[in-house]
C-alpha positions in Angstrom: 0.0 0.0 0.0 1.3 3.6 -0.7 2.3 6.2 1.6 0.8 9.4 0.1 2.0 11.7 2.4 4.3 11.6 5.6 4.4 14.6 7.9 6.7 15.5 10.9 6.5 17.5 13.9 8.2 17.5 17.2 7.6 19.0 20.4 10.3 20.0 23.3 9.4 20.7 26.9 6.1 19.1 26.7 2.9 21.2 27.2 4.8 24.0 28.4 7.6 23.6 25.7 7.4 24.7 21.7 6.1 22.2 18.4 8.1 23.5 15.6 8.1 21.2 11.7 11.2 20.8 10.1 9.7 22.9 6.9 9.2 25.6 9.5 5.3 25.7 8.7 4.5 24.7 12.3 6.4 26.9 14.8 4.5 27.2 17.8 4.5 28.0 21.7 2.3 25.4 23.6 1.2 25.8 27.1 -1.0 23.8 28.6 -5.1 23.8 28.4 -6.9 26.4 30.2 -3.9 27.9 31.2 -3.9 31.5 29.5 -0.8 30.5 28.5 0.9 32.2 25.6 0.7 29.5 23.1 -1.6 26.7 22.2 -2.1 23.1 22.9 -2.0 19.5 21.9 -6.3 19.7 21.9 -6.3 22.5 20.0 -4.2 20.9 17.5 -5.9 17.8 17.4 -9.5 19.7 17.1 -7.9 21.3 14.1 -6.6 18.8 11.9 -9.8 16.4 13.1 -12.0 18.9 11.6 -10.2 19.5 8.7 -9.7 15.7 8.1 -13.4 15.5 8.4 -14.4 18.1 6.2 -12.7 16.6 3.7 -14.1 12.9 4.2 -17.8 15.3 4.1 -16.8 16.5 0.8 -15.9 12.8 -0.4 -19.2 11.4 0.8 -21.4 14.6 -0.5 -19.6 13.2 -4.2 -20.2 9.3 -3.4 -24.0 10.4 -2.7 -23.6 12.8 -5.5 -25.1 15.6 -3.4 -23.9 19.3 -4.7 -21.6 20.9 -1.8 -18.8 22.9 -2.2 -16.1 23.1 -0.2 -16.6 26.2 1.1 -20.3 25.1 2.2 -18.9 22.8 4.8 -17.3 24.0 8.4 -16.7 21.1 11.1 -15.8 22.2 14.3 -14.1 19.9 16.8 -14.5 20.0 20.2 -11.7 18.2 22.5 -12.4 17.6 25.8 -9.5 16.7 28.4 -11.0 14.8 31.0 -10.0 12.7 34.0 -11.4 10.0 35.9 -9.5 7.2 38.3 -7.9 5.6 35.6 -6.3 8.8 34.6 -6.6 11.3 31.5 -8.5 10.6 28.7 -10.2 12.1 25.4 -13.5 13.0 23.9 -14.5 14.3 20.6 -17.4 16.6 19.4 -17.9 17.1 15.6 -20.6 19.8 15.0 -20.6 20.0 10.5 -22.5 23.3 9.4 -23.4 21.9 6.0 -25.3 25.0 4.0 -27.8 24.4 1.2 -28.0 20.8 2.5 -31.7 19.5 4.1 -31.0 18.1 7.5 -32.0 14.2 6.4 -28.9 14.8 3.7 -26.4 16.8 6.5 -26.8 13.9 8.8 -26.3 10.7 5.8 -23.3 13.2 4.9 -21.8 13.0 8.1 -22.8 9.5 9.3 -20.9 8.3 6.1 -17.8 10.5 6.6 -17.3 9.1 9.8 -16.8 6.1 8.2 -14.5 7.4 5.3 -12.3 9.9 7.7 -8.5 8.5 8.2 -8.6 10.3 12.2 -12.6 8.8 13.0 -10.8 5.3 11.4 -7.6 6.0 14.3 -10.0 7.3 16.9 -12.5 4.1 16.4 -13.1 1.9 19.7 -10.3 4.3 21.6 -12.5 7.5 22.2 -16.0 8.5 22.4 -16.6 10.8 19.6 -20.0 12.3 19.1 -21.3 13.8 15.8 -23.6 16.1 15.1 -25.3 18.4 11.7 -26.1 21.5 11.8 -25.8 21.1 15.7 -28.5 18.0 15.8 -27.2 14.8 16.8 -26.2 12.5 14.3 -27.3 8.4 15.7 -24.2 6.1 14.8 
């Protein structure tokens, strides 16, 4: 199978440290969440590239079902929640997808079917709750 794209970032000091990329696009200050800190944080980063991952995967499905939506139509935004219980830290996920021009029956096949298709639902499968939602209704998995 072929790798179509391999990416690299690294992070020094933790969540109080810096995430740079060795192309220089990713040069960042991280603190940790709710800190005020100067900088961001790993859940902000992984709410980012999940809901850009997933608006993509939207896109893919709105083709499959050959339902008109453009790009700029769709905006996913991820919610990350750190959380903590006995066993220690843990993840959840939110995905709310704004899908304009698209009747809500559509919106939620769209994103039910994206879930399946996305490459970080696929890695976050069975290991986190994740919760989706159109046009801020629930979407039933």
């Amino acid at each position: 199978m072929p790798v179509l794209a391999s990416e690299v970032a690294s992070a020094t000091a933790g969540r109080e440290g810096k995430a740079t990329s060795p192309d220089g696009k990713i040069n960042l200050n991280l603190s940790p969440p709710g800190s005020n800190g100067p900088g961001t944080n790993p859940e902000q980063l992984f709410a980012a590239g999940y809901s850009a991952c997933f608006g993509g995967a939207i896109g893919v499905a709105a083709m499959m079902a050959k339902v008109p939506l453009r790009a700029a139509d769709i905006t996913v935004t991820a919610t990350v929640n750190l959380n903590k219980d006995d066993t220690g830290y843990f993840l959840d996920v939110t995905l709310n997808a704004a899908l304009n021009g698209v009747d809500q029956s559509n919106a939620e096949a769209l994103v039910a079917k994206a879930h399946t298709l996305c490459p970080y639902s696929k890695a976050t499968r069975g290991n986190i709750e994740v919760k989706l939602q159109a046009n801020g209704k629930p979407v039933h998995q």
